[in-house]
DRENPA-359351 format. One record per residue (C-alpha): chain; residue in one letter; residue number from 1; y, z, x. Coordinates in steps of 0.5 Angstrom, whole numbers, plus 500, padded with zeros to 3 digits. Layout:
BEGIN
('A' 'A' NUM (Y Z X))
...
***
This chain:
BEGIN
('A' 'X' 1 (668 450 502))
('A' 'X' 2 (661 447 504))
('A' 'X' 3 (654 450 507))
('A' 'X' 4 (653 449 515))
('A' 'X' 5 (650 442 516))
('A' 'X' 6 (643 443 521))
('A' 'X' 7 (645 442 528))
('A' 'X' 8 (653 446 527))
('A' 'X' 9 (653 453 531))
('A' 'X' 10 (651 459 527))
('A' 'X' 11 (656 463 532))
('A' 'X' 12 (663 462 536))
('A' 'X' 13 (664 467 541))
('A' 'X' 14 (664 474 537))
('A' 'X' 15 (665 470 531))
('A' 'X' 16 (659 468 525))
('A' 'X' 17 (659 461 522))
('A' 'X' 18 (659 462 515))
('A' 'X' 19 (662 456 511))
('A' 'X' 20 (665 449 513))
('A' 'X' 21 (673 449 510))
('A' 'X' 22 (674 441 512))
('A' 'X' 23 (675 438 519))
('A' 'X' 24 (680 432 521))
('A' 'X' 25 (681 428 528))
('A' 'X' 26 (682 434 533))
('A' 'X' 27 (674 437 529))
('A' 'X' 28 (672 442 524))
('A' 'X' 29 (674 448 522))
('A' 'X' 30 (670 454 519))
('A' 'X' 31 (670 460 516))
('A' 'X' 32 (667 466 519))
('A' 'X' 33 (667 473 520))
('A' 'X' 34 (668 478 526))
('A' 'X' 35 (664 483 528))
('A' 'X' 36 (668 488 524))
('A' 'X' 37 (668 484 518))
('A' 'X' 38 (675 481 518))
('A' 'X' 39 (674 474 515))
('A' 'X' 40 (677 467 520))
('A' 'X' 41 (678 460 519))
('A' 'X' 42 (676 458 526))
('A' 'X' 43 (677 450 529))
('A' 'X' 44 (672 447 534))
('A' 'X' 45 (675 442 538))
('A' 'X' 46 (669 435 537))
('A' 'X' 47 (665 435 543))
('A' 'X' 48 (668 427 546))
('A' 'X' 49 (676 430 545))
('A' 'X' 50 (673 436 550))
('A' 'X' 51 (672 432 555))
('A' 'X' 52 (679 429 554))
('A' 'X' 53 (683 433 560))
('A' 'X' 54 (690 430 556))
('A' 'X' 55 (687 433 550))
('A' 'X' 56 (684 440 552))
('A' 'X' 57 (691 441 556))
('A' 'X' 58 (694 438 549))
('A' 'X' 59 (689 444 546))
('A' 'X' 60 (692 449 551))
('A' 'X' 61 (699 449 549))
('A' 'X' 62 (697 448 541))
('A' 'X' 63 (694 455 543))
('A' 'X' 64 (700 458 547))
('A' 'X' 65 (705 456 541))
('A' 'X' 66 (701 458 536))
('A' 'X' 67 (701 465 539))
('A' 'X' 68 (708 466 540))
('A' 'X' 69 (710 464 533))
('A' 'X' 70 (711 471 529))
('A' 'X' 71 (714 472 522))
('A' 'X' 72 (710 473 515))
('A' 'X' 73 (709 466 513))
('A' 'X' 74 (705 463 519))
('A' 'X' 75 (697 464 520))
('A' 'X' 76 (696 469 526))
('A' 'X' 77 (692 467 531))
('A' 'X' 78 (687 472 532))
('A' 'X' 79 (682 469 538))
('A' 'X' 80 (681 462 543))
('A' 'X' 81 (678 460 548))
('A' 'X' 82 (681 453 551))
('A' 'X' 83 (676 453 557))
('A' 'X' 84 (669 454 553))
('A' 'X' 85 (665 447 553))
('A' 'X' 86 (667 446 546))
('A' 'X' 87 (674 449 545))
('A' 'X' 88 (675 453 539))
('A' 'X' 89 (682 457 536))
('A' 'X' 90 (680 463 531))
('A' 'X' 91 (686 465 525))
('A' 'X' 92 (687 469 519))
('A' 'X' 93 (684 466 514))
('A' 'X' 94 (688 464 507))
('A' 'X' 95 (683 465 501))
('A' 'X' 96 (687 459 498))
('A' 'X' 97 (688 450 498))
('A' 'X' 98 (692 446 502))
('A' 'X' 99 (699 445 498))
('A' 'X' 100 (697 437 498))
('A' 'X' 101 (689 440 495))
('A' 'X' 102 (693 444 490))
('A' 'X' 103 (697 439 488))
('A' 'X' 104 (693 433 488))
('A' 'X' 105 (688 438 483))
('A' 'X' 106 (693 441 479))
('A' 'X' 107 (699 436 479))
('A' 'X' 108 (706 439 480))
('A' 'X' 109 (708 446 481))
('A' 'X' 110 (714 449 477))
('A' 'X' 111 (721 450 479))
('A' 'X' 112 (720 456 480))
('A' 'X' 113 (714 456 484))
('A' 'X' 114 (718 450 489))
('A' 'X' 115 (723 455 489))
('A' 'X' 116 (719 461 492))
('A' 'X' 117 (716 456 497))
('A' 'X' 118 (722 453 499))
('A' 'X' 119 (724 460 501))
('A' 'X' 120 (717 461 505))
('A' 'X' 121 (717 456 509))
('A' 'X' 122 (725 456 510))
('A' 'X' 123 (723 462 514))
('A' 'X' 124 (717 460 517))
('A' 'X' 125 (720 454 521))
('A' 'X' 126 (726 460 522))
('A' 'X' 127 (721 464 526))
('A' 'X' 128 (718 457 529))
('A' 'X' 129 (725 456 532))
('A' 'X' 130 (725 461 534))
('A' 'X' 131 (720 461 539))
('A' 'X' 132 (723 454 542))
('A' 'X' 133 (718 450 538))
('A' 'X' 134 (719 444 533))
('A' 'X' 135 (713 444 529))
('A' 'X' 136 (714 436 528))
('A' 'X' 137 (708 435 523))
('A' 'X' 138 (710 439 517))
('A' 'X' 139 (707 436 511))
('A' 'X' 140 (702 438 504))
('A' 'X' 141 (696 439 509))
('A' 'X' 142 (698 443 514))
('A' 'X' 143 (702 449 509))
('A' 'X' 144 (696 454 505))
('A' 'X' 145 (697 457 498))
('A' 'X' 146 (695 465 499))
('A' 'X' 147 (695 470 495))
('A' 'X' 148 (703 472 497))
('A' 'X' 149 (706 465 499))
('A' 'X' 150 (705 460 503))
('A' 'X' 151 (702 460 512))
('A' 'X' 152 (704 454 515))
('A' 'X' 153 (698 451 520))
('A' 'X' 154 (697 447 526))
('A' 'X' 155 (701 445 532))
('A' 'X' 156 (696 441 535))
('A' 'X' 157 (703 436 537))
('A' 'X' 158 (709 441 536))
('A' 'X' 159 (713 441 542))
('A' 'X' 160 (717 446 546))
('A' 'X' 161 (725 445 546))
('A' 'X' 162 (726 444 553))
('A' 'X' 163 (719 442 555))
('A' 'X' 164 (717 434 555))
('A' 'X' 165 (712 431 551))
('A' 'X' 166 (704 430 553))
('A' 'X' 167 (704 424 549))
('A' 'X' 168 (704 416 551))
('A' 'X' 169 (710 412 550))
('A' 'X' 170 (710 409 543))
('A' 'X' 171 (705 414 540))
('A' 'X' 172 (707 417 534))
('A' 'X' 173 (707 424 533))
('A' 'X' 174 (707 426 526))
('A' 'X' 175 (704 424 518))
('A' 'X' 176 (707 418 515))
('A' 'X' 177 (712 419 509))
('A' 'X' 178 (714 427 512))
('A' 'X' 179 (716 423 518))
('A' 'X' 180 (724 425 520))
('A' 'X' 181 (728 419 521))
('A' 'X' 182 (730 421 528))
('A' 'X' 183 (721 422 529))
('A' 'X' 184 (721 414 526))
('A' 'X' 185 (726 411 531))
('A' 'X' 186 (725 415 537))
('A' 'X' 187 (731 419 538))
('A' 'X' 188 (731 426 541))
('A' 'X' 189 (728 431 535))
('A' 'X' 190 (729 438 534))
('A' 'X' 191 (730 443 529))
('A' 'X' 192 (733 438 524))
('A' 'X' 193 (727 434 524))
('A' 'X' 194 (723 439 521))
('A' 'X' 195 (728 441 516))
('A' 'X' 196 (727 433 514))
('A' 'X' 197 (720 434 513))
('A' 'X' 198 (721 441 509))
('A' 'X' 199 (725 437 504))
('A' 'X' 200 (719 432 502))
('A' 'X' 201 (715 437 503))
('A' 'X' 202 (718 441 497))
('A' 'X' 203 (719 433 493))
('A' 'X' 204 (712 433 494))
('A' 'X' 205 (710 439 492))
('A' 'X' 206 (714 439 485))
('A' 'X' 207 (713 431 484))
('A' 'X' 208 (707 430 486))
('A' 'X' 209 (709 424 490))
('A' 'X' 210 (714 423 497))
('A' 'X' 211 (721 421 497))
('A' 'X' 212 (719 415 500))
('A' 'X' 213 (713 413 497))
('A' 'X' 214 (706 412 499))
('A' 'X' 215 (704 405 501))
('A' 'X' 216 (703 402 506))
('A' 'X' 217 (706 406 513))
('A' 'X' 218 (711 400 516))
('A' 'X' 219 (715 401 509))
('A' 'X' 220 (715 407 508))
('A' 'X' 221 (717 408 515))
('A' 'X' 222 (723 402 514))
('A' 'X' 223 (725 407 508))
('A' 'X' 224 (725 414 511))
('A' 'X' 225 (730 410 517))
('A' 'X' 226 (735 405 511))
('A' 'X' 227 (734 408 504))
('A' 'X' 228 (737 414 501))
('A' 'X' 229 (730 418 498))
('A' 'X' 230 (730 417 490))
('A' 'X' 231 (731 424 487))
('A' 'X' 232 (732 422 480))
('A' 'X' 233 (723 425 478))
('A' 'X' 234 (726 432 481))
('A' 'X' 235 (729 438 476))
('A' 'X' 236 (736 438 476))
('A' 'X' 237 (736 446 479))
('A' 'X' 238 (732 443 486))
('A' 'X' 239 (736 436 488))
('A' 'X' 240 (742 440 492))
('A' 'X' 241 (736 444 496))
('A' 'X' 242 (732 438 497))
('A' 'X' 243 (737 432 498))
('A' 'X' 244 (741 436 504))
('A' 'X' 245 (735 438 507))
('A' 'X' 246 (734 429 506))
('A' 'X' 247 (740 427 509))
('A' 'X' 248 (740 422 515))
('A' 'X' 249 (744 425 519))
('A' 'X' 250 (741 431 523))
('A' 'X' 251 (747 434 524))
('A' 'X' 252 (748 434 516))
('A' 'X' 253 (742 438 514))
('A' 'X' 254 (742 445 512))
('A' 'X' 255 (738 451 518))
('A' 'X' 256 (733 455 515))
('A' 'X' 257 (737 461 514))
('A' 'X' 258 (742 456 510))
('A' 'X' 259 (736 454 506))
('A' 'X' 260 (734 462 505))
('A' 'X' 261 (742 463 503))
('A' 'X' 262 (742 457 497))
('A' 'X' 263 (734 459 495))
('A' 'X' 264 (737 466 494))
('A' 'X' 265 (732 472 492))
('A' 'X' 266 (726 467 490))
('A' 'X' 267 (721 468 496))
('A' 'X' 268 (714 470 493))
('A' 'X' 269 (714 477 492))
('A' 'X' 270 (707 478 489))
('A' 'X' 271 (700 474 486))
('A' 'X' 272 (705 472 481))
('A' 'X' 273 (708 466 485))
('A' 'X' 274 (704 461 483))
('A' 'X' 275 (701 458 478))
('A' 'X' 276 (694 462 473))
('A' 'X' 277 (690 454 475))
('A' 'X' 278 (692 456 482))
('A' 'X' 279 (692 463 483))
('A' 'X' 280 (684 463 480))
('A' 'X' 281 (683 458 485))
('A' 'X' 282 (685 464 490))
('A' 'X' 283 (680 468 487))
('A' 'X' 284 (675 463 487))
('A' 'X' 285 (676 462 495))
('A' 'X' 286 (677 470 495))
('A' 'X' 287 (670 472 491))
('A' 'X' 288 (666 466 496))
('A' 'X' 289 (668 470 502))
('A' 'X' 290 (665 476 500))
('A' 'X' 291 (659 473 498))
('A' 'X' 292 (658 469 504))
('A' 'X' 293 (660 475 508))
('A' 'X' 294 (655 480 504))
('A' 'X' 295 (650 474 504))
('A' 'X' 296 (643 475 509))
('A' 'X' 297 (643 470 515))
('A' 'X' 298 (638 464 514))
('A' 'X' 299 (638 457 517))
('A' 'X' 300 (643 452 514))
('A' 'X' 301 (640 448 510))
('A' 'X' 302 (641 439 511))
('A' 'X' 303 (644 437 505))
('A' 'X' 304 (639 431 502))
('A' 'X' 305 (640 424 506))
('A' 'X' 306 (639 418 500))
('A' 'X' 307 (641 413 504))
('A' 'X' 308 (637 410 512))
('A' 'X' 309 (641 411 518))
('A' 'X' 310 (642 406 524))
('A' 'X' 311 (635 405 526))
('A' 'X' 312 (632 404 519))
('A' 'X' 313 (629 411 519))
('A' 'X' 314 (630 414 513))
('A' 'X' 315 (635 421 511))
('A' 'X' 316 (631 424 507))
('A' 'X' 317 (625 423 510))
('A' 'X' 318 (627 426 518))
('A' 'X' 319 (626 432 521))
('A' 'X' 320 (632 437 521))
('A' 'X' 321 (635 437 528))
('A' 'X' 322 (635 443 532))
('A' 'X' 323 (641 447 531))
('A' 'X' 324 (646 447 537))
('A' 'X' 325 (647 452 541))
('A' 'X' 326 (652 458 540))
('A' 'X' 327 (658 456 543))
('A' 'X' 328 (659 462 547))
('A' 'X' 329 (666 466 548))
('A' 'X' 330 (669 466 556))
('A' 'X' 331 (668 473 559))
('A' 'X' 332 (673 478 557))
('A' 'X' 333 (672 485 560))
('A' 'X' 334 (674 488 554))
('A' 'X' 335 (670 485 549))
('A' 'X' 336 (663 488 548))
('A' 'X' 337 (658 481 548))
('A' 'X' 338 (653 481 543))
('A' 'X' 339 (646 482 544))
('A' 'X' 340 (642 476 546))
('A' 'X' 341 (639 473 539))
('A' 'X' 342 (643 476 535))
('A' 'X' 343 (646 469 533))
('A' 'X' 344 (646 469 525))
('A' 'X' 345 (646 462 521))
('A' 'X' 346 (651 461 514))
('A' 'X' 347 (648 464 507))
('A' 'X' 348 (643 457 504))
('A' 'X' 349 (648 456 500))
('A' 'X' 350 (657 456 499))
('A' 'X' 351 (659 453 492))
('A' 'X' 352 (664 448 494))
('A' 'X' 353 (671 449 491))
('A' 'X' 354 (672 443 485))
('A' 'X' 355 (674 443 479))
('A' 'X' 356 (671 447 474))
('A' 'X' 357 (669 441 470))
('A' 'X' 358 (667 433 473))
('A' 'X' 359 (672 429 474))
('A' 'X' 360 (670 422 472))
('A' 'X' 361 (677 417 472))
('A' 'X' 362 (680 416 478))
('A' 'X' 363 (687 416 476))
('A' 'X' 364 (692 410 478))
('A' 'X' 365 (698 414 479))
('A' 'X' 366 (695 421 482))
('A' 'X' 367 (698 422 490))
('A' 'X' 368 (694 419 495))
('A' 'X' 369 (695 413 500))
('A' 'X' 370 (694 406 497))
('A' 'X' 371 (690 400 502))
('A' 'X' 372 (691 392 501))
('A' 'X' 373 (688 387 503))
('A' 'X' 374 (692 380 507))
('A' 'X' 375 (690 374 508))
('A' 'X' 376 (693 371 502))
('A' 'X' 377 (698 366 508))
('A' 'X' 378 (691 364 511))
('A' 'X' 379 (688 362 505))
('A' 'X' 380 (693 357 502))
('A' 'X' 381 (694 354 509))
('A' 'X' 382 (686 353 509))
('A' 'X' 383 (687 350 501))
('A' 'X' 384 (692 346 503))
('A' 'X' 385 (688 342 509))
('A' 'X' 386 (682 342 505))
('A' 'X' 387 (686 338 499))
('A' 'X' 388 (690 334 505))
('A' 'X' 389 (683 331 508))
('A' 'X' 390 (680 330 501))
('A' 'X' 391 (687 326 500))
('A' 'X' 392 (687 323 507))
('A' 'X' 393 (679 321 505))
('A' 'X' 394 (681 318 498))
('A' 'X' 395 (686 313 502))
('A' 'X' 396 (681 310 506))
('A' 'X' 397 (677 308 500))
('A' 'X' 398 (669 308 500))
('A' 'X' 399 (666 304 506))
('A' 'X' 400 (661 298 504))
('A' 'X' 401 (656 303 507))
('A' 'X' 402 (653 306 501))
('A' 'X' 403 (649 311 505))
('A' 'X' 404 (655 314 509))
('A' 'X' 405 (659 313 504))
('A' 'X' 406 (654 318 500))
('A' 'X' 407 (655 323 505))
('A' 'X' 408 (663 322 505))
('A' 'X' 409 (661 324 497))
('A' 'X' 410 (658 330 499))
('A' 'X' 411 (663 333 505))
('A' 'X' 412 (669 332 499))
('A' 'X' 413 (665 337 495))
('A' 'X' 414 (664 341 499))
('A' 'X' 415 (671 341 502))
('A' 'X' 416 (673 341 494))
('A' 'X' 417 (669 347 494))
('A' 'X' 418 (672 351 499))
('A' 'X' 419 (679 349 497))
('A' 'X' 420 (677 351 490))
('A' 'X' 421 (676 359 493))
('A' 'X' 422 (681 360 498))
('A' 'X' 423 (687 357 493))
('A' 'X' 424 (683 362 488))
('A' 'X' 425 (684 366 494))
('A' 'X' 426 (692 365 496))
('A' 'X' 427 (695 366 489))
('A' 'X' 428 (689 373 486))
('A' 'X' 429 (693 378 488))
('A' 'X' 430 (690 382 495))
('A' 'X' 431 (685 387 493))
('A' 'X' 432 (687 394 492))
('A' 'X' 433 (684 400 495))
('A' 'X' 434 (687 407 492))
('A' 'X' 435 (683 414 496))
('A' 'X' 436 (686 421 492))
('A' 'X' 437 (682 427 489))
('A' 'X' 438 (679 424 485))
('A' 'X' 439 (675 418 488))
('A' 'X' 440 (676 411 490))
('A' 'X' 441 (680 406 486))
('A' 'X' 442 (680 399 487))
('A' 'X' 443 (683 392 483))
('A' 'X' 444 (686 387 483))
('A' 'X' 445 (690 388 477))
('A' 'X' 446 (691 393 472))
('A' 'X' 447 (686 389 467))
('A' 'X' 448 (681 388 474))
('A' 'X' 449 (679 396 476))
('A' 'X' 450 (673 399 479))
('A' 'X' 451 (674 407 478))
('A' 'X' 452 (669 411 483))
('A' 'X' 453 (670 419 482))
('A' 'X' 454 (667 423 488))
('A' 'X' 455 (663 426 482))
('A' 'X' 456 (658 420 483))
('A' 'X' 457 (659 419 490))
('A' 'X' 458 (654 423 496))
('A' 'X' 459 (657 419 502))
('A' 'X' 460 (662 414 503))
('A' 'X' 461 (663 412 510))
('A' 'X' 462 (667 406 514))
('A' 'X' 463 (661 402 518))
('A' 'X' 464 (662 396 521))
('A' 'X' 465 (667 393 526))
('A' 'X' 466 (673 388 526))
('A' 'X' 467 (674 383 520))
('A' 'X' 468 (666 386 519))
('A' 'X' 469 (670 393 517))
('A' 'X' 470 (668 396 510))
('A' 'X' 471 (668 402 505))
('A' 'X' 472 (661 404 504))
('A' 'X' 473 (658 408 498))
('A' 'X' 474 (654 412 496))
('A' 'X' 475 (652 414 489))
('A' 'X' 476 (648 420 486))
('A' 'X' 477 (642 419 483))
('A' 'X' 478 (643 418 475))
('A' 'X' 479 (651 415 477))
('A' 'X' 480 (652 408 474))
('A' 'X' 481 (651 402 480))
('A' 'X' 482 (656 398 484))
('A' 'X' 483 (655 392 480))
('A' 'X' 484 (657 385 484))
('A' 'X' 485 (663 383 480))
('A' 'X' 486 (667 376 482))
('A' 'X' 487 (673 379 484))
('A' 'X' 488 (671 385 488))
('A' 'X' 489 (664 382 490))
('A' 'X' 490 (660 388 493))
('A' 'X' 491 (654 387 499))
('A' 'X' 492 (649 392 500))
('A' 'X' 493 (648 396 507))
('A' 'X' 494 (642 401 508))
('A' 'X' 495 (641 403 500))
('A' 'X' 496 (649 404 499))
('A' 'X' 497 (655 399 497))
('A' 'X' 498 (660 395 501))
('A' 'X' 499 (666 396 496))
('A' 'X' 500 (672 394 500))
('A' 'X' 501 (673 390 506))
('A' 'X' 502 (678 393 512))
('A' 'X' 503 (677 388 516))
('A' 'X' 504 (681 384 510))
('A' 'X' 505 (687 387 512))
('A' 'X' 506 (690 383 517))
('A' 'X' 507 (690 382 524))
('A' 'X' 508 (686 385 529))
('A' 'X' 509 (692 390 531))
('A' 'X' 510 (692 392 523))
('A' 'X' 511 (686 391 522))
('A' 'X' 512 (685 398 527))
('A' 'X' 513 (691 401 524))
('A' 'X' 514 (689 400 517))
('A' 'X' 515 (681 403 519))
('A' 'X' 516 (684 409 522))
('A' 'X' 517 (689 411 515))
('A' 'X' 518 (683 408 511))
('A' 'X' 519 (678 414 515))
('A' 'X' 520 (683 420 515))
('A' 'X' 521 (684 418 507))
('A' 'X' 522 (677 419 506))
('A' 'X' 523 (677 424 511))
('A' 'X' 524 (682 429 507))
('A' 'X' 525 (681 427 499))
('A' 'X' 526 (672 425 499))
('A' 'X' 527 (671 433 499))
('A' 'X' 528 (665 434 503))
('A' 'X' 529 (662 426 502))
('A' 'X' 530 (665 423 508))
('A' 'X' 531 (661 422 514))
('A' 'X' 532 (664 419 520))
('A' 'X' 533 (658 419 525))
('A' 'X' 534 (657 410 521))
('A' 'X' 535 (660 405 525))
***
């Protein structure tokens, strides 16, 4: 959990902010308390998607299916109102981490433990069928650990059986690496496919890694459509149950209740399904939720800006924004409003959920999506035809003019030069960017390595545009400096660091694609760090 930034609303319908959970690309999402003292997890829809007509009729259908999901490992919906000028859904709150959360902090979860999740969402995705919805984005983020089993989260792209989809042509609609291959290639999805995904899911959950790998989207998408996944890293006990649910052939994959059938009697029954390391997690989220809740109201407080905004004003030094107004609730004639000004703002201060001690090593092998540079091609071209009109210079010979032949000296050094670099360029292995829970990793080799832990990290951001793209950060007061180094020069923007190029990537086409991943990483694994308003 994090504090309520200044300018966040203090209230959403009937509801009281009380702590920021996370936020992704459809907006933030919140925990709060109803009036009665229940607490929720409330998404709020960014104010630019709201002013998407296609988005808001895609945010309606996500409520309404939401709805109609019934079964016990499914968050209830408990509120929405999908016509307020910024919509906003509310849900049971789980006082626990995302399944990706728990695994990227405390690595694979035991056998049994995947055995009893297998078993939940098997009957998640039995009452979502149900309804005539496939899910389509089922992976580590959208499934919560609580106290008595998992809840599988977000429809925002599920799709009724029998209804055509909202989305353009072309788009994809899912998470890469838990895509079915039926997702991959275009072809009619059903039930089968969330079954697929079931199944790397349950490989993450107990490897810590997905059955296709977790490099860059086009061979993980290449793999999920013509390799068979490698089980070789999964016990024994669990390669029948995840392999059939794997299988390429949609007709070949089990149905929930058939999974439920192999699973056997290992649902989670009580607080004991998981492990200690995971379950004091959940006591942790279940003790701030009390505190929160009992905490009297004060303003939120604006976290500390280090660094200077766009215009050259500095952070630290600007004056809070005005607190944005509350984002009212539609009329309903059996809700009691409440009184004007009884609008009240997040306690001061929420510890953020992290690991009990720092973590100062960025391991090379935790889960987390790896980035690399391109451009090795170009630079050997580019060596190639400066070496060529040095040759092609030599040939000619020296002119009887003496001056201009000076000149054609120092064009050959200058030529030599930038050959020199860009053949450096074309045989150094591309630059390496790997995002993960516990900070940023880049190198070139094993032996050329920046580690970057969260734990020095205040902001991180990708600023820039087109092949001027590039990862920005932050650091701490009292964390070690962001040093120049020849093979991974550093620039510096407005008190941080530029550390790894984007634009490097590719093409404009890759360079967008690679920004977008780079973004939605920095957005899941900085904890808090990430600011998305740098461009």
């Amino acid at each position: 959990m994090q504090p309520l930034l200044a300018g966040e609303p203090n209230r959403v319908g009937d509801y009281r902010l009380l702590a920021r959970i996370g936020g992704g690309a459809m907006g933030a999402v919140y925990l709060a308390r109803s009036r009665g003292g229940r607490g929720v997890a409330i998404k709020i829809v960014r104010p630019e998607l709201a002013d998407d007509g296609e988005f808001r009729e895609r945010f309606r259908r996500e409520v309404e299916m939401a709805r109609s999901v019934g079964g016990f490992w499914t968050a209830t919906v408990i509120d929405a109102d999908t016509e307020a000028d910024q919509p906003w859904l509310a849900t049971e709150y789980v006082p626990g981490p995302t399944l990706h959360r728990a695994v990227a902090d405390h690595g694979p979860l035991p056998e049994q433990t995947v055995r009893s999740l297998a078993a939940g969402l098997a009957e998640a995705l039995g009452a979502i069928h149900r309804a005539g919805l496939v899910h389509r984005d089922l992976k580590p983020g959208n499934v919560l650990l609580g106290p008595d089993g998992p809840r599988v989260i977000d429809f925002g792209i599920s799709r009724a059986m029998s209804s055509s989809a909202l989305t353009a042509t072309g788009i994809f609609l899912g998470t890469p690496g838990f895509f079915s291959p039926e997702q991959t290639v275009g072809t009619d999805v059903g039930p089968p496919s969330d079954v697929f995904s079931l199944g790397a899911v349950l490989m993450f959950a107990a490897t810590g890694a997905g059955p296709f790998g977790n490099e860059n989207t086009a061979a993980m998408l290449y793999r999920v459509v013509h390799n068979e996944p490698d089980l070789d890293a999964l016990p024994p006990g669990l390669r029948p149950l995840i392999g059939g649910c794997l299988a390429k052939d949609p007709a070949a994959r089990p149905t929930p209740g058939q999974l439920l059938d192999q699973v056997g009697e290992a649902s989670p029954q009580n607080d004991s399904w998981l492990p200690a390391e995971i379950t004091a997690v959940i006591t942790e989220h279940t003790s701030q939720l009390k505190q929160a809740s009992e905490a009297p109201s004060a303003p939120p407080a604006a976290p500390p800006r280090p660094t200077r905004q766009r215009g050259g004003g500095d952070w630290s030094a600007a004056p809070a924004a005005p607190a944005k107004p509350i984002i009212p609730a539609r009329p309903k004639p059996t809700a009691q409003q409440p009184e004007a000004g009884r609008g009240t703002a997040a306690p001061a201060r929420i510890a953020p959920s992290r690991p009990a001690v720092p973590v100062d090593r960025v391991r090379a092998d935790g889960p987390g999506p790896v980035f690399t540079t391109g451009g090795r091609l170009g630079a050997l071209v580019s060596a190639a035809l400066m070496f060529g009109l040095i040759h092609l210079v030599l040939q000619i010979g020296p002119t009887a003019d003496d001056e201009l032949w000076a000149l054609t000296s120092f064009g050959m050094l200058l030529l030599t030069i930038s050959g020199a670099l860009s053949l450096a360029k074309a045989l150094l292995p591309g630059l390496r960017l790997k995002v993960n829970a516990e900070g940023l990793r880049i190198s070139r080799s094993p032996l050329l390595t920046r580690e970057i832990p969260w734990s020095h990290v205040s902001r991180v951001a990708v600023v820039g545009t087109g092949k001027g793209q590039s990862v920005t950060v932050w650091t701490r007061p009292g964390s070690p400096a962001l040093r120049w180094r020849i093979w991974n020069p550093t620039r510096p923007y407005h008190g941080g660091v530029r550390v790894y190029p984007v634009g490097s990537a590719g093409g404009p086409l890759t360079r967008r694609q690679e920004g977008r991943r780079i973004r939605q990483a920095l957005q899941q694994y900085a904890r808090g760090t990430y600011d998305n308003r740098m461009v």
